[in-house]
C-alpha positions in Angstrom: -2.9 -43.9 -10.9 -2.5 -41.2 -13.7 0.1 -41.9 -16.5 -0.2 -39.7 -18.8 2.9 -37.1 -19.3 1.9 -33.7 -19.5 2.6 -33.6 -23.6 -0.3 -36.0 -23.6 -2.3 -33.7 -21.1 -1.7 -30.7 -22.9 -2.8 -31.9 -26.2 -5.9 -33.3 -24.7 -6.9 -29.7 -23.3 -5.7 -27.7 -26.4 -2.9 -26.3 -24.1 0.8 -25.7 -25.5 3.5 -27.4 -22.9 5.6 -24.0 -22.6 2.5 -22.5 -21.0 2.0 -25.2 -18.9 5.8 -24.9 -17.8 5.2 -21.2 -17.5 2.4 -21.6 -15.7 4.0 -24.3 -13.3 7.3 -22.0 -12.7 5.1 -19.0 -11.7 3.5 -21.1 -9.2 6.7 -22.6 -7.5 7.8 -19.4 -7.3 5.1 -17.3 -6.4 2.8 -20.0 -5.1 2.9 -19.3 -1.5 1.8 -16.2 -1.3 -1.4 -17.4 -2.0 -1.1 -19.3 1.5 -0.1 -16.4 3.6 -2.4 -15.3 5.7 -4.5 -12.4 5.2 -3.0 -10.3 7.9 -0.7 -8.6 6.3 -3.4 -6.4 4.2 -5.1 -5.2 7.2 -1.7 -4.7 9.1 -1.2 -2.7 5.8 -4.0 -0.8 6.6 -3.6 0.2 10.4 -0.3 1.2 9.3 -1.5 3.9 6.6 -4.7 4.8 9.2 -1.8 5.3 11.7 0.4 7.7 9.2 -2.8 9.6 8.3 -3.7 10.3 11.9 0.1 11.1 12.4 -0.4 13.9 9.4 -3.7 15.0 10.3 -2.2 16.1 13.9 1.0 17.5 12.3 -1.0 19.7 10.3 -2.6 21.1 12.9 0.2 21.8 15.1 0.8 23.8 12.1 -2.1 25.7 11.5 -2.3 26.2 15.3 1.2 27.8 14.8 0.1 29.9 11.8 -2.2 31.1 13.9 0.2 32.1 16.6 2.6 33.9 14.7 -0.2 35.6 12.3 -1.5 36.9 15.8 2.0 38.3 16.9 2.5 39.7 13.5 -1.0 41.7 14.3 -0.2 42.9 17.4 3.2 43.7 16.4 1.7 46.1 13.4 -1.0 47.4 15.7 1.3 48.7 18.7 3.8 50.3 15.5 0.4 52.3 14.7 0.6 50.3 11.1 -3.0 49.6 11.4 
């Protein structure tokens, strides 16, 4: 069984005790992230492949649109005799 107290330890390894302590904090309180499974990332992912192909049809709705009207607008000039 290990006695030593971590003043002891951290002299041993050429460590000061507040980084230990700072080290220890971040990890109960950030420490179970590291546990989480690795899900979320890729759920990350089909969420951002889902927004792009979300945009990508939006924008051509759009140009499809563009088109339209630019048509109308050519037709329009063309019966006025403006081209």
């Amino acid at each position: 069984m290990w006695t030593k107290c971590v003043s002891e330890l951290c002299e041993e390894l050429g460590l000061r005790p507040t980084v230990f302590y700072r080290w220890q904090k971040e990890l109960f309180e950030n420490g179970a992230a590291a546990f989480q499974s690795q899900e979320r990332p890729h759920r990350q992912v089909e969420e951002k492949q889902k927004r792009i192909e979300f945009l990508e049809k939006k924008v051509q709705t759009k140009d499809e649109v563009l088109a339209e009207l630019m048509a109308e607008a050519h037709r329009a000039k063309k019966s006025l005799g403006e081209l």
